[in-house]
Gaussian input, Z-matrix of N, CA and C with variables (Angstrom, degrees):
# hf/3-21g

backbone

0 1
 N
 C     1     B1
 C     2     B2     1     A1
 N     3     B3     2     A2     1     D1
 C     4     B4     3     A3     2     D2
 C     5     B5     4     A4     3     D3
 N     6     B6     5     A5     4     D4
 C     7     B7     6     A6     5     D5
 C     8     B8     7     A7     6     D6
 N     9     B9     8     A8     7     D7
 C    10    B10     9     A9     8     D8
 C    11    B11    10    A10     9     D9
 N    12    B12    11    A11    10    D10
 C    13    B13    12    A12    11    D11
 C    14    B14    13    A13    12    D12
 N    15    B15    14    A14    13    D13
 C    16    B16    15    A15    14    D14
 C    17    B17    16    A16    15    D15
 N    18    B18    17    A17    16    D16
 C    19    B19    18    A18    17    D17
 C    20    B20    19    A19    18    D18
 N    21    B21    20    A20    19    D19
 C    22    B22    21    A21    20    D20
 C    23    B23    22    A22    21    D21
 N    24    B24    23    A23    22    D22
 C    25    B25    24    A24    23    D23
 C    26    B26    25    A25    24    D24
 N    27    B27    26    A26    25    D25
 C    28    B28    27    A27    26    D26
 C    29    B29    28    A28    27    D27
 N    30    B30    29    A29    28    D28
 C    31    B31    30    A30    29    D29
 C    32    B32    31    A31    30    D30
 N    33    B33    32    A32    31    D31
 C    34    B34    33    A33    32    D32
 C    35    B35    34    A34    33    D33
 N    36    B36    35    A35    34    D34
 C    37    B37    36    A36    35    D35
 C    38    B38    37    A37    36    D36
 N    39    B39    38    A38    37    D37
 C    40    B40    39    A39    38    D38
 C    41    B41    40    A40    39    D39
 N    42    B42    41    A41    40    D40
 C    43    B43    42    A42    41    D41
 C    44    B44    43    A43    42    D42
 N    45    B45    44    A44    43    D43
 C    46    B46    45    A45    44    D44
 C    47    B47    46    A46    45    D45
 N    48    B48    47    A47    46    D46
 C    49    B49    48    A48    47    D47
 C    50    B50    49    A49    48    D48
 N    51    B51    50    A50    49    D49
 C    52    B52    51    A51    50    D50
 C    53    B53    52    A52    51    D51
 N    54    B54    53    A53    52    D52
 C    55    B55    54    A54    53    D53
 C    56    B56    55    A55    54    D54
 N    57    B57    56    A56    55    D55
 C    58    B58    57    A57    56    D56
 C    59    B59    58    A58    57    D57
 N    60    B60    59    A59    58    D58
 C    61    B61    60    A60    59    D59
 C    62    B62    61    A61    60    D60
 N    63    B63    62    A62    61    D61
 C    64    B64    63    A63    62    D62
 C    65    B65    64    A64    63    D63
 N    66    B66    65    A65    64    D64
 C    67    B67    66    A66    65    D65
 C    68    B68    67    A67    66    D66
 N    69    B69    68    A68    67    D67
 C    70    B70    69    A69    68    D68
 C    71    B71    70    A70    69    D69
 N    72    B72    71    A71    70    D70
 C    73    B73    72    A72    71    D71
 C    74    B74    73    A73    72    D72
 N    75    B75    74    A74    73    D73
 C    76    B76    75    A75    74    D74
 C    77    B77    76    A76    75    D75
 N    78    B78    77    A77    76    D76
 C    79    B79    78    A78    77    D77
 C    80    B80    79    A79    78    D78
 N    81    B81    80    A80    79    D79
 C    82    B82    81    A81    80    D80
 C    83    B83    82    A82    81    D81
 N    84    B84    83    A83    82    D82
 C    85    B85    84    A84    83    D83
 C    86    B86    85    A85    84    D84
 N    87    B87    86    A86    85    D85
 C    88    B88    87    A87    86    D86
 C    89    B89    88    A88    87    D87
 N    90    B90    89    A89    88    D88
 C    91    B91    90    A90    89    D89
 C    92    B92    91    A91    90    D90
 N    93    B93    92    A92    91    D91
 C    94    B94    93    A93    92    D92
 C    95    B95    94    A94    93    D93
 N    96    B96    95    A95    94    D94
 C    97    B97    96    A96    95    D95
 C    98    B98    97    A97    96    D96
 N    99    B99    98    A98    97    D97
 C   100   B100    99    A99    98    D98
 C   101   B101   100   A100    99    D99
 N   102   B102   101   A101   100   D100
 C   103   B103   102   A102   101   D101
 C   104   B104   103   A103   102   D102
 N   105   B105   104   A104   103   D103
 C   106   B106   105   A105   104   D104
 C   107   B107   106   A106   105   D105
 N   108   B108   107   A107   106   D106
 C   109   B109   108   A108   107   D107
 C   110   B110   109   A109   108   D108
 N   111   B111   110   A110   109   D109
 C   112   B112   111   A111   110   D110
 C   113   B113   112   A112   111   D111
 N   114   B114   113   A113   112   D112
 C   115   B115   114   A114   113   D113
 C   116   B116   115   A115   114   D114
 N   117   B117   116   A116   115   D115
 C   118   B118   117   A117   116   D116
 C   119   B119   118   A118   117   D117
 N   120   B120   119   A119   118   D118
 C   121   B121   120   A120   119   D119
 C   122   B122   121   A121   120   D120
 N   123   B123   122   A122   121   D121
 C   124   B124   123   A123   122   D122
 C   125   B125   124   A124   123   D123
 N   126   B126   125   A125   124   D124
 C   127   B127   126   A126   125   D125
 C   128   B128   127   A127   126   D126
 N   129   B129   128   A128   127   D127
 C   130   B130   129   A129   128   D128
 C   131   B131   130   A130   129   D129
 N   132   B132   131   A131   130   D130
 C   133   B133   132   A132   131   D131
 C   134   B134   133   A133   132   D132
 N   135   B135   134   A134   133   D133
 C   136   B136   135   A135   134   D134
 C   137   B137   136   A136   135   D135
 N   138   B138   137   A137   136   D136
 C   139   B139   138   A138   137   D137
 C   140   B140   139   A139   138   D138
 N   141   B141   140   A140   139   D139
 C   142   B142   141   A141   140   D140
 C   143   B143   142   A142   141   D141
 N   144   B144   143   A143   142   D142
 C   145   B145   144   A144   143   D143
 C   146   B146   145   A145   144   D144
 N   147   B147   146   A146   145   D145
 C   148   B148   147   A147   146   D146
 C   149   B149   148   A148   147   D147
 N   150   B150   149   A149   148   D148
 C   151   B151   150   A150   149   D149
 C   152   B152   151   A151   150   D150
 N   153   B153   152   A152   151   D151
 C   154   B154   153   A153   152   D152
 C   155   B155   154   A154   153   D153
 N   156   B156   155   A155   154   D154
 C   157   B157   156   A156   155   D155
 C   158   B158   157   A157   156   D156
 N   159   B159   158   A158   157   D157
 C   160   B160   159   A159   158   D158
 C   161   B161   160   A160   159   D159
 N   162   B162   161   A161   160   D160
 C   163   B163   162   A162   161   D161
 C   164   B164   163   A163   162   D162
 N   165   B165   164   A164   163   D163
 C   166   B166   165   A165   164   D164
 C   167   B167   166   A166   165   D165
 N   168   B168   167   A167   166   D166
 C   169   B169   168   A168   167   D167
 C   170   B170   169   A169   168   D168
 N   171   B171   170   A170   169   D169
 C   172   B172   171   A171   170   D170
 C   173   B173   172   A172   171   D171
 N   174   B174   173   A173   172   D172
 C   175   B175   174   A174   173   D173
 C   176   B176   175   A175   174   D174
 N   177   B177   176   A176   175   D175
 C   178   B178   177   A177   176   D176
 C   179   B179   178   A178   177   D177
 N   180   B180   179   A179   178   D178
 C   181   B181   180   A180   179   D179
 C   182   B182   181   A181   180   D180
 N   183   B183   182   A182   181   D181
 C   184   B184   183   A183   182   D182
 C   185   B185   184   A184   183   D183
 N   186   B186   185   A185   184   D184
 C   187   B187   186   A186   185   D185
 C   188   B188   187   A187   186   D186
 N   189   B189   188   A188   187   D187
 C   190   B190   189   A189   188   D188
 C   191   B191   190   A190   189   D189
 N   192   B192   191   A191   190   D190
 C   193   B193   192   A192   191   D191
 C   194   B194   193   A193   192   D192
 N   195   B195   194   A194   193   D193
 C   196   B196   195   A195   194   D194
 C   197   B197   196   A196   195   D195
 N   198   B198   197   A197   196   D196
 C   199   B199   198   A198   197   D197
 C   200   B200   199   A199   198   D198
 N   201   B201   200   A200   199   D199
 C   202   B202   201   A201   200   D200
 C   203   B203   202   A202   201   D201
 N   204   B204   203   A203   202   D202
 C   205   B205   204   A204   203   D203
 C   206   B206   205   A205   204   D204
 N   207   B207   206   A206   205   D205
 C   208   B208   207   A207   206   D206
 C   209   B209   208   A208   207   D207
 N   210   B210   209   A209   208   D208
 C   211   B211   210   A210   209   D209
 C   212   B212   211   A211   210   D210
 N   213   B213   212   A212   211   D211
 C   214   B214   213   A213   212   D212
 C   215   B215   214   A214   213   D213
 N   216   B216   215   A215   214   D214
 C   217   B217   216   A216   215   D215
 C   218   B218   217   A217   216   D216
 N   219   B219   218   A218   217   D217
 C   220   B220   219   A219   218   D218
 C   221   B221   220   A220   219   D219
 N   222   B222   221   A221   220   D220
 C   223   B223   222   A222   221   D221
 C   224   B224   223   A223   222   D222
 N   225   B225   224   A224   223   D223
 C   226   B226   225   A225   224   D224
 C   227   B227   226   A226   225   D225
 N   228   B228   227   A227   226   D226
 C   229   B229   228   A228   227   D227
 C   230   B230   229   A229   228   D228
 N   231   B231   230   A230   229   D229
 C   232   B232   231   A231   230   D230
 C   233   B233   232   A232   231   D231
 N   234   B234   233   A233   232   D232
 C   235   B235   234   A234   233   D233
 C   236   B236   235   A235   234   D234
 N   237   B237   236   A236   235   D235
 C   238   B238   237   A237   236   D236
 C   239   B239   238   A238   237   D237
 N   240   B240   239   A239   238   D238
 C   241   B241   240   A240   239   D239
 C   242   B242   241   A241   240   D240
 N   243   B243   242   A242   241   D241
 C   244   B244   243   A243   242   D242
 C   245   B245   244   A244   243   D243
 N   246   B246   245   A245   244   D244
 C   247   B247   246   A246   245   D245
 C   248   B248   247   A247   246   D246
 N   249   B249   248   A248   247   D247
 C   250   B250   249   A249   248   D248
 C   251   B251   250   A250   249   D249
 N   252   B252   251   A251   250   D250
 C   253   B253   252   A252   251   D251
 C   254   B254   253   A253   252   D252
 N   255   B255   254   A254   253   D253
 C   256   B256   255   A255   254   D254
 C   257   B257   256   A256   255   D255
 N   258   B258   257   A257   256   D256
 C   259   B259   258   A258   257   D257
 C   260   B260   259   A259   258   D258
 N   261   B261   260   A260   259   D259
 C   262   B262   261   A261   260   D260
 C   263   B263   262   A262   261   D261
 N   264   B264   263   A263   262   D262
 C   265   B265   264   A264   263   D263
 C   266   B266   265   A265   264   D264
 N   267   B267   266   A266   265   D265
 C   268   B268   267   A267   266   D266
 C   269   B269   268   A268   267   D267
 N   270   B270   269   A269   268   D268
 C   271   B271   270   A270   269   D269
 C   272   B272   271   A271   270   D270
 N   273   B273   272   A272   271   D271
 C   274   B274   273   A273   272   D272
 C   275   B275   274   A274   273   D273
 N   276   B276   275   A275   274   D274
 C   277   B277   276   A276   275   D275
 C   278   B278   277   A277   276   D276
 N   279   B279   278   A278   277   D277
 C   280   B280   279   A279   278   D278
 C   281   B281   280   A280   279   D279
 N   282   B282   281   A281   280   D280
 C   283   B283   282   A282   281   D281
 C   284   B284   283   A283   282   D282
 N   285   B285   284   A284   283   D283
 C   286   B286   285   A285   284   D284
 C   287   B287   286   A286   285   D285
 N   288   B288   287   A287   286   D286
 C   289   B289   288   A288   287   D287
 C   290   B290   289   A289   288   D288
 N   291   B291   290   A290   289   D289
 C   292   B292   291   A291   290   D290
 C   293   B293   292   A292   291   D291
 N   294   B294   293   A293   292   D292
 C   295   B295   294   A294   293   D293
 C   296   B296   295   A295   294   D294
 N   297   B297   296   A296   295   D295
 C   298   B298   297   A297   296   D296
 C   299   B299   298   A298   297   D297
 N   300   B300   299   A299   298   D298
 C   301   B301   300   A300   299   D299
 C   302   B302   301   A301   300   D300
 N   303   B303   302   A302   301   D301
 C   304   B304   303   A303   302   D302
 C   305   B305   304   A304   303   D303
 N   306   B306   305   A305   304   D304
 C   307   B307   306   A306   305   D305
 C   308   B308   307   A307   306   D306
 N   309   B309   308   A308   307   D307
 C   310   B310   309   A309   308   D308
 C   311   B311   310   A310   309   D309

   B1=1.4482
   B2=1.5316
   B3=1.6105
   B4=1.0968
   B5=1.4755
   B6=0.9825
   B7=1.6486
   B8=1.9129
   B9=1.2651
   B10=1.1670
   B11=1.8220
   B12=1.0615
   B13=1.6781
   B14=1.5713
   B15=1.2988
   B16=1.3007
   B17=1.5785
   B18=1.2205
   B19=1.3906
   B20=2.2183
   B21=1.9084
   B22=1.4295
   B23=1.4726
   B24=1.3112
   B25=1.7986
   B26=1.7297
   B27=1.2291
   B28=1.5171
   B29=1.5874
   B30=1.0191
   B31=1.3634
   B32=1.5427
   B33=1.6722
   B34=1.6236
   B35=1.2347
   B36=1.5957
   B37=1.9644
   B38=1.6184
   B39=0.9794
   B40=1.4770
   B41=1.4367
   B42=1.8442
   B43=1.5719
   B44=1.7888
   B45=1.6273
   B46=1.2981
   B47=1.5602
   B48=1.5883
   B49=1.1151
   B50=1.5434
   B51=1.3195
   B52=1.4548
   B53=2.0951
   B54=1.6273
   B55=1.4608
   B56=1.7497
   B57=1.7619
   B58=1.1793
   B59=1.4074
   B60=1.3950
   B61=1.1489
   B62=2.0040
   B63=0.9785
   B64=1.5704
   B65=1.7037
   B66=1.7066
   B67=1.1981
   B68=1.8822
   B69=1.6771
   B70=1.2956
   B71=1.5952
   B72=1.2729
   B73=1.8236
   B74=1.6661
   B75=1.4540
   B76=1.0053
   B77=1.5118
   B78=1.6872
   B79=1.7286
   B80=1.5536
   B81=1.5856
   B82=1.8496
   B83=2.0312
   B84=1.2516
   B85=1.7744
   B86=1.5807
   B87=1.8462
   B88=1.6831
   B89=1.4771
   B90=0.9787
   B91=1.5420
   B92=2.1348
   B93=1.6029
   B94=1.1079
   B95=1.4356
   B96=1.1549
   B97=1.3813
   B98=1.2831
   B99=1.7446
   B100=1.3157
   B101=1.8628
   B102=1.6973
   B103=1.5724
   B104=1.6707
   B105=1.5173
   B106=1.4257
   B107=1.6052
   B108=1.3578
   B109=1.4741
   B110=1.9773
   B111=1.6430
   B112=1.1162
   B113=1.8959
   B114=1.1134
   B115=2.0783
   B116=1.1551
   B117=1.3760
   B118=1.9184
   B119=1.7254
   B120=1.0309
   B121=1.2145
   B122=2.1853
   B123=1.5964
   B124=0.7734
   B125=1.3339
   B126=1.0276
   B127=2.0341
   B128=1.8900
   B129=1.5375
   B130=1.5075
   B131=1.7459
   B132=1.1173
   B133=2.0646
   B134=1.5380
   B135=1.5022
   B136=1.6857
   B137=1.7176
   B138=1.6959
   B139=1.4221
   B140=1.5012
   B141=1.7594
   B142=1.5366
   B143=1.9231
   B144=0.9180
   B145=1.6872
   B146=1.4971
   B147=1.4060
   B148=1.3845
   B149=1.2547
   B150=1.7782
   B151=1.2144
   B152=1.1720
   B153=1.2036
   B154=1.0549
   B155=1.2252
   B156=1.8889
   B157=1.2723
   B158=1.6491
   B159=1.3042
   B160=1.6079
   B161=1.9646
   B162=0.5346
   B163=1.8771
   B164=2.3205
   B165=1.5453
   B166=2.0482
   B167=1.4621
   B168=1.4214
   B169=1.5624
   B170=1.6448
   B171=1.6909
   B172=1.0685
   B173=1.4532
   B174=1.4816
   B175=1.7425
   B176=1.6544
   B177=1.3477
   B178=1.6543
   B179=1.1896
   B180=1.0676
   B181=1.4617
   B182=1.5505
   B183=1.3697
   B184=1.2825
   B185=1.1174
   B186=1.4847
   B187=1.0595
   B188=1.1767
   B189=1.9042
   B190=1.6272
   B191=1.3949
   B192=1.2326
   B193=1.9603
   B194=1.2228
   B195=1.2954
   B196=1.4383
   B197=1.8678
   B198=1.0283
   B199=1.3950
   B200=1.5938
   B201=0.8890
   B202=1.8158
   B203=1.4069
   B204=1.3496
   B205=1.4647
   B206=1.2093
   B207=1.2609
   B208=2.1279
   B209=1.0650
   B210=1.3844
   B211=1.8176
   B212=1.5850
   B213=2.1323
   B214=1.4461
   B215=1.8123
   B216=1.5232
   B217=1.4553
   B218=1.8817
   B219=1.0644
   B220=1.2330
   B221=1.6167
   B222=1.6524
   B223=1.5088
   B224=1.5275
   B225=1.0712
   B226=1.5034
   B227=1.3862
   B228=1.3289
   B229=1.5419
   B230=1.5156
   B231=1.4867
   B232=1.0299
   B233=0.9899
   B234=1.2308
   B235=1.2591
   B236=1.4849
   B237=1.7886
   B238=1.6398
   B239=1.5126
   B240=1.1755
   B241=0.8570
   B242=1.9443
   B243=1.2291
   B244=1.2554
   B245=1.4637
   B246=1.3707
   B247=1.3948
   B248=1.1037
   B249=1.4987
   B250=1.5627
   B251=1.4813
   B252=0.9230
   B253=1.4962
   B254=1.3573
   B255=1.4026
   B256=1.7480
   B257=1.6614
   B258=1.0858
   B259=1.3648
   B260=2.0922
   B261=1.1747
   B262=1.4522
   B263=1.0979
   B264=1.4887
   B265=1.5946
   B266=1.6783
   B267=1.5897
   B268=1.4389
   B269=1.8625
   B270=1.3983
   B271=1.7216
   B272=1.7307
   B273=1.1749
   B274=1.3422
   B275=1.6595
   B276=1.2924
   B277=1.5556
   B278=1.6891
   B279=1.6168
   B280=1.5769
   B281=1.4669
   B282=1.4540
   B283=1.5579
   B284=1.8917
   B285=0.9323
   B286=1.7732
   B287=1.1568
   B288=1.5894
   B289=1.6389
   B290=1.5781
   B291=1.3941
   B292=1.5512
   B293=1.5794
   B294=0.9561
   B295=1.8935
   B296=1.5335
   B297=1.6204
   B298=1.5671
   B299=1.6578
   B300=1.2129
   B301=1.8888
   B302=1.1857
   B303=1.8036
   B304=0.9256
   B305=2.0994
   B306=1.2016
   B307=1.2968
   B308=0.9840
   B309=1.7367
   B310=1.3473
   B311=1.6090
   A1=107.39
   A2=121.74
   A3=113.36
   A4=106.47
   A5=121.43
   A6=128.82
   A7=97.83
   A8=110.69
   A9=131.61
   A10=112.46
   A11=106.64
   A12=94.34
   A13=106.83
   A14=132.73
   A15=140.88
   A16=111.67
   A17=114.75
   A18=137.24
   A19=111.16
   A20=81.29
   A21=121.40
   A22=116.61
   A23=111.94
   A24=127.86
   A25=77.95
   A26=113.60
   A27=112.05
   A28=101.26
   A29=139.33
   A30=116.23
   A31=124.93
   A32=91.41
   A33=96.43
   A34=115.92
   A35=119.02
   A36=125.70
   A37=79.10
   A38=137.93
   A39=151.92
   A40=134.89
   A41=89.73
   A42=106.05
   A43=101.91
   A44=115.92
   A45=118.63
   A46=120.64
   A47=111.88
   A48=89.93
   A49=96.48
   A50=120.42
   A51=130.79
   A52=103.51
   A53=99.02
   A54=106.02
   A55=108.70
   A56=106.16
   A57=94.86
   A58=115.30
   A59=129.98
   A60=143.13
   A61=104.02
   A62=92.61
   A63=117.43
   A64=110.90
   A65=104.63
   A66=117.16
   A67=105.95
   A68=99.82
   A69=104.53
   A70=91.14
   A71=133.54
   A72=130.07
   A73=97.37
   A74=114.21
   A75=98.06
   A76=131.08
   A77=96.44
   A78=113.11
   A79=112.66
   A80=104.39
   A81=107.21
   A82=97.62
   A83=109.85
   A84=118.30
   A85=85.56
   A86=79.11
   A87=90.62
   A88=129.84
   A89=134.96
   A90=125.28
   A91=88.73
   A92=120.07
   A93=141.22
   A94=132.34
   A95=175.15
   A96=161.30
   A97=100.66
   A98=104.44
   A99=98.58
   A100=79.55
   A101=98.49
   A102=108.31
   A103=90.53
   A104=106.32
   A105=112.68
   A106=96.31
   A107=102.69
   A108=103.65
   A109=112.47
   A110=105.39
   A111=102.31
   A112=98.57
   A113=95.50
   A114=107.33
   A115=114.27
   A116=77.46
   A117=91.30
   A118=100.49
   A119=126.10
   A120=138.52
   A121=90.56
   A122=121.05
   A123=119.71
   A124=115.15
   A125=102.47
   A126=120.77
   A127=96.61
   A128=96.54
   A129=103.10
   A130=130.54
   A131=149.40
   A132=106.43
   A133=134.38
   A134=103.58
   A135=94.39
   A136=84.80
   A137=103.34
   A138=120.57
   A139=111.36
   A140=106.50
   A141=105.70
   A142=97.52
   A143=87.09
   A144=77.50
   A145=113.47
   A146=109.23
   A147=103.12
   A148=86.90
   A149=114.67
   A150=138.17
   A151=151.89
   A152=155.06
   A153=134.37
   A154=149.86
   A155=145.75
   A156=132.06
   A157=81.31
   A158=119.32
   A159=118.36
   A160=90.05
   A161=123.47
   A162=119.14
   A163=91.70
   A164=81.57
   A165=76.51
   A166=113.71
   A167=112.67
   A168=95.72
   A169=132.52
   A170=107.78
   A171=97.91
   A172=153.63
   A173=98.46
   A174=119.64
   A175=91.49
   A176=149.41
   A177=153.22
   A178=111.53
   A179=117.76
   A180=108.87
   A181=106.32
   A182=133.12
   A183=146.56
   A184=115.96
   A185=143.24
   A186=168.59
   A187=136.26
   A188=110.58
   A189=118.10
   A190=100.41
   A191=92.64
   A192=128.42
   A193=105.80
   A194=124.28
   A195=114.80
   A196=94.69
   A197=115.74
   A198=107.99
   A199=123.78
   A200=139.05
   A201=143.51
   A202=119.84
   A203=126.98
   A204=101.87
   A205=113.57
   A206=107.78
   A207=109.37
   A208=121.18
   A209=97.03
   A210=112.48
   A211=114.17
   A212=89.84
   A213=89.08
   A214=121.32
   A215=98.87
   A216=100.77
   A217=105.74
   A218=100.74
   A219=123.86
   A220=111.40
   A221=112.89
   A222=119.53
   A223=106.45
   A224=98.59
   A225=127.72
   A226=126.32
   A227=130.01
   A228=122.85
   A229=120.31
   A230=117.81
   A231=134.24
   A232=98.79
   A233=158.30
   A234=156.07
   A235=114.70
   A236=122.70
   A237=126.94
   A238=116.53
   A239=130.26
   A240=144.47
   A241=104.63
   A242=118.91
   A243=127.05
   A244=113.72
   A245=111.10
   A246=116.83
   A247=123.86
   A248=130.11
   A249=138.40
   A250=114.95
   A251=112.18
   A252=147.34
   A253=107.16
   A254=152.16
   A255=135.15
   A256=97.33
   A257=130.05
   A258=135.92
   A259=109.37
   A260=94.74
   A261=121.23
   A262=138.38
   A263=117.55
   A264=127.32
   A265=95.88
   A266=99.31
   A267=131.22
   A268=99.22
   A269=117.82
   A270=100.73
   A271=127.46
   A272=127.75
   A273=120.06
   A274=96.42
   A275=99.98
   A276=104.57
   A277=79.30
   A278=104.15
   A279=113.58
   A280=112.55
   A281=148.22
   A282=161.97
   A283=84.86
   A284=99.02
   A285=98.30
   A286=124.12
   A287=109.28
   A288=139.47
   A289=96.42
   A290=118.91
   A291=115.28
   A292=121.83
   A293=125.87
   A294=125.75
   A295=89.96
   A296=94.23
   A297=119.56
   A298=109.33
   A299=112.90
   A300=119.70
   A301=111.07
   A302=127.73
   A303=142.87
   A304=111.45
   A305=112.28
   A306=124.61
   A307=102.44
   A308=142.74
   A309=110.66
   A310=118.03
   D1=152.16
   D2=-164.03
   D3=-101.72
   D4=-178.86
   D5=-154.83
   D6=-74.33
   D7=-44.85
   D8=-175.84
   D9=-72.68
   D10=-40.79
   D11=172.06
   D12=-95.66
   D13=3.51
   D14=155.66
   D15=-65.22
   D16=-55.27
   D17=163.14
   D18=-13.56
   D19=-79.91
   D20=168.61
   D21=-39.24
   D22=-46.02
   D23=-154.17
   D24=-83.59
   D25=-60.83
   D26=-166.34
   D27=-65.42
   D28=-48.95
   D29=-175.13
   D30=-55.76
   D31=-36.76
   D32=174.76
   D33=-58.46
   D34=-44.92
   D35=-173.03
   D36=-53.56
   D37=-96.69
   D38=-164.74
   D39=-5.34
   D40=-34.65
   D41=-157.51
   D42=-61.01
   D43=-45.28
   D44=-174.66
   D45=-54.07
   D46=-12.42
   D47=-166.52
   D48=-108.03
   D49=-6.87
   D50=-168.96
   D51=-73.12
   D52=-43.80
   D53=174.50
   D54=-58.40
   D55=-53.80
   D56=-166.08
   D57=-64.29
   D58=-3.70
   D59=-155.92
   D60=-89.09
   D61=-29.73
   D62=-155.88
   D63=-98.44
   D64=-33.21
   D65=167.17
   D66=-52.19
   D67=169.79
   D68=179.25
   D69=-88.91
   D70=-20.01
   D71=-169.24
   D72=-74.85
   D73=-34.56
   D74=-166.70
   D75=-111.64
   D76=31.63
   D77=155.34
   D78=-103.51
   D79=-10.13
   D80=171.35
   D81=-77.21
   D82=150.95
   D83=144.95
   D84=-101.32
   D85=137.22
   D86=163.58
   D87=-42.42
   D88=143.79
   D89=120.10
   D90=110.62
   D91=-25.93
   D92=154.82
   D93=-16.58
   D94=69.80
   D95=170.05
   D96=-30.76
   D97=144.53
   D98=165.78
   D99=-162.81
   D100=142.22
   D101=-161.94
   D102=-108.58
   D103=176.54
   D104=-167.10
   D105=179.13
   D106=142.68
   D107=-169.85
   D108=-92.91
   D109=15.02
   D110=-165.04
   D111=-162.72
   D112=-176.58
   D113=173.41
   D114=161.95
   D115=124.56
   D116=-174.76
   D117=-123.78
   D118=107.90
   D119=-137.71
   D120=-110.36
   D121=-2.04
   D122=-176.49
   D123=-107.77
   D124=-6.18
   D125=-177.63
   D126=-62.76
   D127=109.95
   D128=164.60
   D129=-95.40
   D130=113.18
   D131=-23.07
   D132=-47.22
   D133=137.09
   D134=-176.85
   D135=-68.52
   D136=146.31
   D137=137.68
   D138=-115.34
   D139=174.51
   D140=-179.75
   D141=-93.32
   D142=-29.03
   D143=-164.78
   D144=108.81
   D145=-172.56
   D146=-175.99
   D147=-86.04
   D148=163.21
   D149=135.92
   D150=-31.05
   D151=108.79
   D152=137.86
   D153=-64.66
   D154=130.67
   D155=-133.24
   D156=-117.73
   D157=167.22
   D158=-151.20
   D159=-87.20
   D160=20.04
   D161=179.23
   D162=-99.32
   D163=-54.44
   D164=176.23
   D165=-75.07
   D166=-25.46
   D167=170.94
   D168=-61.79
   D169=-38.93
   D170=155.52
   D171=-58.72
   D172=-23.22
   D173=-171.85
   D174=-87.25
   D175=-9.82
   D176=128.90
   D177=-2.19
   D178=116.92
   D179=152.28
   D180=-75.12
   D181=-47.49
   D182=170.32
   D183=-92.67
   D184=170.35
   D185=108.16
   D186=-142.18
   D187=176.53
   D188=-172.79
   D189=-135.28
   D190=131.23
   D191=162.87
   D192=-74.72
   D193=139.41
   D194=-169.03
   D195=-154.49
   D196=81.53
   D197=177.35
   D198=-88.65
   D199=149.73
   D200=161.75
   D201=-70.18
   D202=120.58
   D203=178.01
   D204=-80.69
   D205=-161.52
   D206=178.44
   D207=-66.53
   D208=-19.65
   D209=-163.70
   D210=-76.36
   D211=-23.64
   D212=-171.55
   D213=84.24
   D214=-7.55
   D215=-175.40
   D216=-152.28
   D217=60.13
   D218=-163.08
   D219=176.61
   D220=123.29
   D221=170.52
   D222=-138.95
   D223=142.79
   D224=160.12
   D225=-83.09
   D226=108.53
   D227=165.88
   D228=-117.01
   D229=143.87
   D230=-159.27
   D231=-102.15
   D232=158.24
   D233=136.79
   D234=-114.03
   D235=106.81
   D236=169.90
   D237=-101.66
   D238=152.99
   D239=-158.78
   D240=-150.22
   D241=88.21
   D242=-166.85
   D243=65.88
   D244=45.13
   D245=-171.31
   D246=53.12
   D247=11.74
   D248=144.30
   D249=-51.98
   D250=171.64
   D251=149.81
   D252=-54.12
   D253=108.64
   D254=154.84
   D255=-92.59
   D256=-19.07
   D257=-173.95
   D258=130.07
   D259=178.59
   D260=163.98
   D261=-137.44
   D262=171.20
   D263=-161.71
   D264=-162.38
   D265=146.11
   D266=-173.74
   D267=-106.79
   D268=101.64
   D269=156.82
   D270=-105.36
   D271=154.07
   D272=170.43
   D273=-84.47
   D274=157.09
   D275=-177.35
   D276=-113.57
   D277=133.61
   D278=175.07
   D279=-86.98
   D280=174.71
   D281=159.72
   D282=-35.57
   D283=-63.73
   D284=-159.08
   D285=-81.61
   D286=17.44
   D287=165.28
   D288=57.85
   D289=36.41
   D290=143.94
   D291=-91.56
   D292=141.44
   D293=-174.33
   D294=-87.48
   D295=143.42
   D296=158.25
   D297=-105.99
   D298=118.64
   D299=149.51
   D300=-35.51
   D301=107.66
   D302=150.37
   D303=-52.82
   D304=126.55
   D305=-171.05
   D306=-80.67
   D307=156.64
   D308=158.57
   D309=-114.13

């Protein structure tokens, strides 16, 4: 095989993991916490943003819980507010890595 459709063959094996890579599901591990000082759930593609590591979550007056479900296409966000509870919300993560509001 020549150097050039070797090239090709490998980009193609590749391509799946480069999308999932790029998605917003696929910088979460499932099932994970991951905190954030903010969420904007309208950003087309949703991203999370940077992180927060649990030493800045506490020093927050606010923050967001942001978990992955198993499915990988499904998140949970928490929203605290002095380490309370402010409530929660369920989104589907869509093909085009915008979130839909789960109804309840």
């Amino acid at each position: 095989m020549d150097m050039v459709r070797y090239i090709a063959l490998f980009g193609l094996l590749m391509l799946p993991f480069s999308v999932a890579a790029a998605s917003p599901a696929g910088q979460l591990t499932p099932g994970t916490p991951y905190y954030f000082d903010s969420f904007d759930p309208g950003q087309r593609p949703w991203t999370p943003g940077q992180g927060l590591n649990i030493e800045e979550v506490f020093k927050n007056y606010q923050y967001y819980e942001i978990r992955l479900g198993q499915d990988g296409k499904e998140i949970t966000v928490n929203h605290y507010i002095r380490g309370s509870s402010a409530g929660s919300e369920k989104y589907q993560v869509l093909p085009d890595g915008s979130l839909q509001k789960n109804e309840p």
